[in-house]
C-alpha positions as CSV (number, residue, x, y, z in Angstrom):
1,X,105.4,-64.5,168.8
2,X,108.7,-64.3,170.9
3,X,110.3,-61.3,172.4
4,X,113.9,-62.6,172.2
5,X,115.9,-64.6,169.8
6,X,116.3,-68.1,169.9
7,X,119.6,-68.3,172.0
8,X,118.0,-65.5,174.0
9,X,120.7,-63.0,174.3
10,X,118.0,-60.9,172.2
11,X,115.4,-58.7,174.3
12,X,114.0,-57.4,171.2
13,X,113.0,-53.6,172.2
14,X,110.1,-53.8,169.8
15,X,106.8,-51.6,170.8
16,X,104.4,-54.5,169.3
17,X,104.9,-57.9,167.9
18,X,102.8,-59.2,164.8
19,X,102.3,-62.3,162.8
20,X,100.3,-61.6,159.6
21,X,98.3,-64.0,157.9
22,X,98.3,-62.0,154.4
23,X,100.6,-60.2,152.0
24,X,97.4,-57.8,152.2
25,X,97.9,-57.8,156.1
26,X,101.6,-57.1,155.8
27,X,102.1,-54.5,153.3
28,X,99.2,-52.6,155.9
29,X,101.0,-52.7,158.4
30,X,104.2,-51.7,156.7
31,X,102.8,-48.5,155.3
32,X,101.5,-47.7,158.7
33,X,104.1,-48.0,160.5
34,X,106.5,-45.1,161.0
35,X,109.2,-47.5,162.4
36,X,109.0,-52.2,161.6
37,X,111.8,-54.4,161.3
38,X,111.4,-58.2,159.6
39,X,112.4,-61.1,161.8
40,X,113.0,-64.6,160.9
41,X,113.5,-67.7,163.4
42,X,115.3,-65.6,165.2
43,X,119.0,-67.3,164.8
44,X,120.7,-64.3,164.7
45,X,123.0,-63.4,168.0
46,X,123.4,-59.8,167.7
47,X,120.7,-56.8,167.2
48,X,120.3,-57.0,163.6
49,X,116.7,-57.9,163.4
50,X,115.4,-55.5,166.6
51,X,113.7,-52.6,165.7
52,X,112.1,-49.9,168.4
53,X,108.9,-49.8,166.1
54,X,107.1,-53.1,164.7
55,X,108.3,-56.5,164.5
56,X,106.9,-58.8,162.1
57,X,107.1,-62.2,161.5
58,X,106.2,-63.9,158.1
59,X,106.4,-66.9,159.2
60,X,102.4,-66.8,159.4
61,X,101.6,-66.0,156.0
62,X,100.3,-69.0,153.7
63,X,103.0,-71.5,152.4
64,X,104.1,-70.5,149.2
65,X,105.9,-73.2,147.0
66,X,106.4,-72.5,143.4
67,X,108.5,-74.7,141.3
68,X,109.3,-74.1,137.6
69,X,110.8,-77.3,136.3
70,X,111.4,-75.7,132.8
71,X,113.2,-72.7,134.2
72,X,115.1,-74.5,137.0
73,X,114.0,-72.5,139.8
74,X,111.5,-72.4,142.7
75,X,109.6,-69.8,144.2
76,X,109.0,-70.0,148.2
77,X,107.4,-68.0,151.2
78,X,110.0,-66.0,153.0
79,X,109.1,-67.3,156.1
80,X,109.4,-71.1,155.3
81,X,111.8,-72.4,156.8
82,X,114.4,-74.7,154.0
83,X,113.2,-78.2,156.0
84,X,109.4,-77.0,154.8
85,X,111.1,-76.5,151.2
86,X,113.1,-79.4,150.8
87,X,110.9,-82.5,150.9
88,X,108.2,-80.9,148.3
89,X,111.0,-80.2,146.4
90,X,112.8,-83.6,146.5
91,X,109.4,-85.4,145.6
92,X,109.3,-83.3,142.3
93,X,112.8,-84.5,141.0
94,X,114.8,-80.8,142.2
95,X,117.7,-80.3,144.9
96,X,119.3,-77.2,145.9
97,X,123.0,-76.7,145.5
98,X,123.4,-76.8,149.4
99,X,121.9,-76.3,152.7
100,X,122.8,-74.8,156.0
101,X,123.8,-76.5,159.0
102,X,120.3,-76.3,160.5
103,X,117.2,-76.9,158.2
104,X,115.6,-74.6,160.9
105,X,116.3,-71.5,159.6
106,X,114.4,-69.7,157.3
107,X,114.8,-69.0,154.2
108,X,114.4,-65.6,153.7
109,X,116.6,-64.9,156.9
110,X,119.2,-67.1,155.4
111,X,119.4,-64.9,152.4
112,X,119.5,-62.1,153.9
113,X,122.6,-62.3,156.3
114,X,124.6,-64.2,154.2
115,X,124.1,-67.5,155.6
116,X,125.9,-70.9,154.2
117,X,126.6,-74.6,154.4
118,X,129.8,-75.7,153.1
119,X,132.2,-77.0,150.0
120,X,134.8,-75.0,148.0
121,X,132.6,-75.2,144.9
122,X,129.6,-74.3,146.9
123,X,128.6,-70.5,148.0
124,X,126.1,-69.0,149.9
125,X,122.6,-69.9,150.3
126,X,121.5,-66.4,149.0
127,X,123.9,-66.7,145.6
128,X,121.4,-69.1,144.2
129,X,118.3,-66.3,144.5
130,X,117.1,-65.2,141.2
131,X,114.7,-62.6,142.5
132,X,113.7,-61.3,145.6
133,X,110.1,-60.1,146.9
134,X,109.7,-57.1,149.2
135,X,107.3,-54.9,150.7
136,X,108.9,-51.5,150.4
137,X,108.4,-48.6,153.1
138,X,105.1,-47.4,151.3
139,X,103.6,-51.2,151.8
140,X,103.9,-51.6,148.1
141,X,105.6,-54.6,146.2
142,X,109.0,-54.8,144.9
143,X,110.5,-57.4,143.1
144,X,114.5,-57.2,142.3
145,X,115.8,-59.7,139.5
146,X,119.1,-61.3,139.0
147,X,120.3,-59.3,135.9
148,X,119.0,-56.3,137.2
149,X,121.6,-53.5,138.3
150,X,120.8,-53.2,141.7
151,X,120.2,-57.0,142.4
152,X,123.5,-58.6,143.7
153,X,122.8,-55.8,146.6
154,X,119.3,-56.9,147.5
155,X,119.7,-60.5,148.4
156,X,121.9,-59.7,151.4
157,X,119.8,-56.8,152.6
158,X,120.0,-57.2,156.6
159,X,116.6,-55.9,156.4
160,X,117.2,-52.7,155.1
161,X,115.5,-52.8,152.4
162,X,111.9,-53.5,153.2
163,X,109.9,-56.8,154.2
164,X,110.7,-59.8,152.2
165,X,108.0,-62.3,151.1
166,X,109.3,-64.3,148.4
167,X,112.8,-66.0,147.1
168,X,112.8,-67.5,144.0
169,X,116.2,-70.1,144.3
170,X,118.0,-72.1,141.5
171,X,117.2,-75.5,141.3
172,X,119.2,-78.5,140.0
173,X,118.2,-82.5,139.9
174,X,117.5,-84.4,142.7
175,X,120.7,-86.2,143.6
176,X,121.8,-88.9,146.7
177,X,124.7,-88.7,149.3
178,X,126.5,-90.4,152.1
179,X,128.6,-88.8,155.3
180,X,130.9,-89.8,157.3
181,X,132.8,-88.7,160.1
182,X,136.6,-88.9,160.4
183,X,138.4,-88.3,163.6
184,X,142.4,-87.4,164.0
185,X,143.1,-84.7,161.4
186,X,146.4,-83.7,164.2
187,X,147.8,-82.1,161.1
188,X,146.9,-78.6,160.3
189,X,149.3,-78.7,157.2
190,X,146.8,-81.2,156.2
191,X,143.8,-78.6,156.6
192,X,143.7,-77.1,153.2
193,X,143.3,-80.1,151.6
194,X,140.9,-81.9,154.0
195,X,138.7,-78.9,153.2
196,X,139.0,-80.0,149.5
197,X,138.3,-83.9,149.8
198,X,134.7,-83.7,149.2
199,X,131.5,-82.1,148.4
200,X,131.0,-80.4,151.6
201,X,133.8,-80.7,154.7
202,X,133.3,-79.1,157.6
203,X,136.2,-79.6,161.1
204,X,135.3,-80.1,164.1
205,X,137.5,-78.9,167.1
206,X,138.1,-77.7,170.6
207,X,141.7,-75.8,170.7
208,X,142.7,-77.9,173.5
209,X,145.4,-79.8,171.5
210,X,146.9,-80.2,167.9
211,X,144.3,-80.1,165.2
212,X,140.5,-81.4,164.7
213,X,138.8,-84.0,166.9
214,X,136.1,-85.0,163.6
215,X,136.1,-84.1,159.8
216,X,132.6,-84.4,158.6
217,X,132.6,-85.5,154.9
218,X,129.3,-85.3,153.0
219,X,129.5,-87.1,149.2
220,X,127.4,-86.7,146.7
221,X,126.7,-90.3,145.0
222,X,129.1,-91.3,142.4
223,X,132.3,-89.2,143.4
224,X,135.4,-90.4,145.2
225,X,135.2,-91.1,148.9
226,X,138.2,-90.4,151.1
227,X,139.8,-93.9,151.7
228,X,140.4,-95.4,155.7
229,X,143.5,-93.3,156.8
230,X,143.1,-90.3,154.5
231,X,145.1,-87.3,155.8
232,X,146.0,-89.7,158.9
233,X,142.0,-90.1,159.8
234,X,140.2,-92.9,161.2
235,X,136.4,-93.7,160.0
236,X,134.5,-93.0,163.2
237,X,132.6,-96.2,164.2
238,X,129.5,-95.2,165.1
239,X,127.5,-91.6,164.8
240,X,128.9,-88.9,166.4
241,X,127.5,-85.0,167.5
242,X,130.4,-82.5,167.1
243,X,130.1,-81.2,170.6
244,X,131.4,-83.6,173.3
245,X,129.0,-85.3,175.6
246,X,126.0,-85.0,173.3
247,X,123.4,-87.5,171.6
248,X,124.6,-88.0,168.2
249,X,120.8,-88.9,167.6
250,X,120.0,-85.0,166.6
251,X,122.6,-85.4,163.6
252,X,121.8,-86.5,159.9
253,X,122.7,-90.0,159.5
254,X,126.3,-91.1,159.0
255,X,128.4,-94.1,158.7
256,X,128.3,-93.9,154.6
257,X,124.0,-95.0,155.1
258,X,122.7,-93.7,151.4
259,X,120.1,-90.9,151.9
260,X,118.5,-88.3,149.7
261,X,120.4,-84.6,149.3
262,X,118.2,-82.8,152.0
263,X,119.1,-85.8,154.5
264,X,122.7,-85.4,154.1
265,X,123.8,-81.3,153.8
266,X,122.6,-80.4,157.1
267,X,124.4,-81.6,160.3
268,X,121.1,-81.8,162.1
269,X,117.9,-83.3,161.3
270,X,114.4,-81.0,161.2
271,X,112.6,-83.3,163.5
272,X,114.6,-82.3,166.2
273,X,115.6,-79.0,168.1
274,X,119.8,-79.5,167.9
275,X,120.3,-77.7,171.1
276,X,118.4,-75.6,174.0
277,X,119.8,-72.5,172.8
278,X,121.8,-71.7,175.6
279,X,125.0,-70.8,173.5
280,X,126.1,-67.6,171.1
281,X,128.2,-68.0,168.0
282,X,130.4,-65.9,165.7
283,X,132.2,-66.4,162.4
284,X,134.5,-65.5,160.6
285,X,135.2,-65.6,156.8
286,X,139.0,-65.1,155.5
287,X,140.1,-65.3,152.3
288,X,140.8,-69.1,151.2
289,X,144.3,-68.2,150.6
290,X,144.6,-67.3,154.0
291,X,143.9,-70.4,156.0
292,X,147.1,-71.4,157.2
293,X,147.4,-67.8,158.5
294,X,144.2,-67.9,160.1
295,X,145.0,-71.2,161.8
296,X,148.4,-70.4,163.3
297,X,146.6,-67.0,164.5
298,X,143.9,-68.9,166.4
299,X,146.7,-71.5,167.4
300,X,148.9,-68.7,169.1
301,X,145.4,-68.2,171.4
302,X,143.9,-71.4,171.7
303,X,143.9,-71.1,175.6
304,X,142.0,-68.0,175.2
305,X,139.6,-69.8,172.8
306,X,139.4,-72.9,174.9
307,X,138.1,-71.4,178.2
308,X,134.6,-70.4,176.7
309,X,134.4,-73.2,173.7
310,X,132.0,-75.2,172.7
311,X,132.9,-76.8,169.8
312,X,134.6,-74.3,166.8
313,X,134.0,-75.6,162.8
314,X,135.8,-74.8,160.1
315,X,134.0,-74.5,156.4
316,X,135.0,-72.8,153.0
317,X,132.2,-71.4,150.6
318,X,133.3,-70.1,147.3
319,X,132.8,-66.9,145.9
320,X,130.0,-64.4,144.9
321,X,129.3,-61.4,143.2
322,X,126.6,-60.2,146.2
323,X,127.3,-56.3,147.4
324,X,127.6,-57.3,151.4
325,X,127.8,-61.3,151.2
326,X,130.8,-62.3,153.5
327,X,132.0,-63.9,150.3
328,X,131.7,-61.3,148.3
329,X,134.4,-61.4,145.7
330,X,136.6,-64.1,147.1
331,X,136.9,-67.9,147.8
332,X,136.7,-68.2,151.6
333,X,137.7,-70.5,154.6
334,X,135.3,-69.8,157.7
335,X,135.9,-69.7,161.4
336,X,133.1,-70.7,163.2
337,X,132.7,-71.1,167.2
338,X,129.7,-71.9,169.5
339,X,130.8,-70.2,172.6
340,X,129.2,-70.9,176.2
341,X,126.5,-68.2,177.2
342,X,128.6,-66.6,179.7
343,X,130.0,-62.8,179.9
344,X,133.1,-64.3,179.7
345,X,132.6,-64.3,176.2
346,X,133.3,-60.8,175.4
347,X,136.9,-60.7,175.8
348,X,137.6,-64.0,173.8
349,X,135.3,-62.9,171.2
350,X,137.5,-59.5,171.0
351,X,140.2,-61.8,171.3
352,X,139.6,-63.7,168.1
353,X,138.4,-60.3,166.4
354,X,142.1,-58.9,166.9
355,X,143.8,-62.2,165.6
356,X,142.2,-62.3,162.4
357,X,142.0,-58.4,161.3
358,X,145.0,-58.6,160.1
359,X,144.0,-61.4,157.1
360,X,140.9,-59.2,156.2
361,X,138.5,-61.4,158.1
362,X,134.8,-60.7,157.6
363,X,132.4,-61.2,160.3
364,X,129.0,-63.3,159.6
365,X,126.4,-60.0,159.7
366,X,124.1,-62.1,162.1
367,X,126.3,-63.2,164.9
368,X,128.4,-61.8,167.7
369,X,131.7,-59.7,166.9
370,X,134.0,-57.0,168.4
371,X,134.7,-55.1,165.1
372,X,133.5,-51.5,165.0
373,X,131.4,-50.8,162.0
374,X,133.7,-48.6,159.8
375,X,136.3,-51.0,160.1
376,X,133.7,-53.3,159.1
377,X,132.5,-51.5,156.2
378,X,136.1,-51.6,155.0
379,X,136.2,-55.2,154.6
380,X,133.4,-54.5,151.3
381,X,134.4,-53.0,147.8
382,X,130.8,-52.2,146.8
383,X,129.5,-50.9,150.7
384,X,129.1,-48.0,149.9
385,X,127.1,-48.9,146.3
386,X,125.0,-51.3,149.0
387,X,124.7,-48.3,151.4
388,X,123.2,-46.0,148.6
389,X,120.4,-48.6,148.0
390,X,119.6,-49.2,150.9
391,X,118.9,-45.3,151.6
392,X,117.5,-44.9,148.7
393,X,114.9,-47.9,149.0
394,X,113.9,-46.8,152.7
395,X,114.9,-42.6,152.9
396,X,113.0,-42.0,155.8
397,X,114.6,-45.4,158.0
398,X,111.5,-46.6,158.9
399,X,113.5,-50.6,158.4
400,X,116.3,-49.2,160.1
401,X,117.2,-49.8,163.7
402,X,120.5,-49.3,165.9
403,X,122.4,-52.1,164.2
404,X,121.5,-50.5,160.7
405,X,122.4,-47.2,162.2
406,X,126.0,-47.9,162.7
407,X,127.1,-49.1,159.2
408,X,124.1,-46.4,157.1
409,X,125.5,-43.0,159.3
């Protein structure tokens, strides 16, 4: 098992690493332990999954795929990762609503921060959970149900809540798509509705000039497709990466090439790493009424931006009723940037922080921000309800850590 996180920014500060190979081995260890902390595939940037105590992984425990066709839902191991889900899933007829940019991630750590794909009728990953498995601080099972009162607070849990095993997700039938890649979008009056043109959007830019090198279009079979010189665009001719200088041959296929759902949603393909790892990332998520704002504030710093950029992406994701999701409560447009690994970050990170507080931007819980965390806990009606559960699930902290600290004190 590693000792840092994938982009390894990480040292974890973890006493002992472990990998169990049972839900009897886990909830063991749990109970034993006076201080363990759950980590996934380790795509988070900042501290949220360290722990001083035990680190487990459940990424070892047997695969676990459950579908229900008459209930519309499937039940999975928390430590599957969504490119392990999808394929079973496709071969019985089902689809999820969405998927993530990377197929990598797992999806029990997907849940948890408040992890997303993209499309304004589409929210995040975790919204679709209809109950949640965890191995409490006494190493005994909990399950939390959608309907129950406490539920919309334990699906984004940041790992306060105990060790999860299971998520049972929504399902829907299997459907097809196509993507495409548009380049030219100079217009950021045009933004808003770019973001709106299709299934899932996402922009693709480098704040070195006006507006967004690629537009990346994903379409589910049998709606409209944006027509050659939409919003000013031209079809790209030929795959592209979003990240100049790159093999596009890491990317789901383009070019408008029919492909199942699970083919299409991600912007990079299982079989392959996307990327060394040698980059950090943040994100921000504003309210969709403010992404003109939010644009013409990260216009009036682009230089700033630009000197440490590797590629910034722009999504939406529509509401949710989940205590701490980012989109909890409100339609949202999302900031995204890949940033070089360099302490140069720091200051353009703080940078971008400053620009957007002022349109009640939310940072993603797993990746890198400025923000102090009661300024942070601000951003959330029901923190403090979220707060309260998690205390009350865990009252001795043995899941918390110095991350968890800072937002539970």
């Amino acid at each position: 098992m590693t000792t840092a996180n994938w982009a390894g920014n990480v040292v974890y500060s973890a006493r002992s690493f472990h990998r169990p190979t049972s839900i009897a081995q886990l909830q063991e260890l749990v109970a034993a332990s006076d201080r363990v902390h759950a980590v996934g595939t380790g795509h988070s940037f900042n501290r949220i999954a360290d722990t001083v105590g035990d680190l487990v992984s459940v990424a070892g425990l047997p695969p676990r795929i459950e579908i229900d066709a008459a209930a519309g839902c499937v039940t999975v191991g928390a430590g599957m990762r969504f490119g392990e889900l999808v394929g079973p899933l496709h071969e019985a007829g089902f689809a999820l609503a969405n998927m993530g940019s990377l197929p990598h991630i797992s999806v029990a750590g997907a849940c948890a921060t408040g992890t997303h794909g993209s499309g304004e009728r589409n929210q995040v990953l975790g919204a679709y959970a209809r109950a949640i498995e965890i191995v409490g601080p006494d190493g005994e099972m909990r399950t939390y149900r959608r309907g129950e009162p406490d539920f919309p607070g334990a699906v984004v849990n940041l790992g306060a809540l105990g060790v999860v095993t299971a998520v049972t997700l929504d399902v829907q039938p299997a459907f097809g798509m196509r993507q495409w890649v548009y380049e030219g979008l100079h217009d950021l009056d045009a933004v808003d509705e770019a973001l709106s043109g299709a299934y899932s959007v996402s922009l693709f830019g480098y704040w070195e000039g006006a507006g967004f090198e690629q537009v990346w279009v994903k379409v589910r079979d049998g709606d409209p497709v944006p027509e050659p010189g939409w919003l000013g665009t031209t079809p790209a001719d030929g795959p592209r990466h979003m990240v100049r200088g790159v093999d596009p041959q890491h990317c789901t296929q383009q070019l408008g090439e029919p492909g199942p759902w699970h083919a299409r949603l991600p912007h990079f393909r299982l079989e392959f790493t996307p990327s060394s790892g040698e980059e950090l990332q943040s994100e921000w998520f504003l309210p969709r009424a403010h992404t003109a704002a939010g644009l013409r504030a990260l216009d009036a710093i682009r230089d700033t931006i630009a000197s440490v950029l590797q590629v910034c992406e722009v999504r939406t994701v529509a509401a949710d009723d989940l205590w701490v999701s980012p989109a909890a409560g409100r339609d949202s447009v999302i900031f995204h940037f890949t940033w070089e690994d360099t302490p140069a970050v720091a200051p353009v990170v703080a940078a971008v922080d400053a620009a957007l507080a002022p349109l009640d931007a939310r940072p993603h819980w797993g990746k890198v921000s400025s923000r102090p965390a009661d300024a942070v806990r601000a951003l959330w009606p029901r923190f403090a309800d979220w707060a309260e559960l998690a205390r009350g699930a865990d009252p001795t902290g043995k899941f918390r850590n110095a991350y968890l600290d800072a937002y539970l004190d």
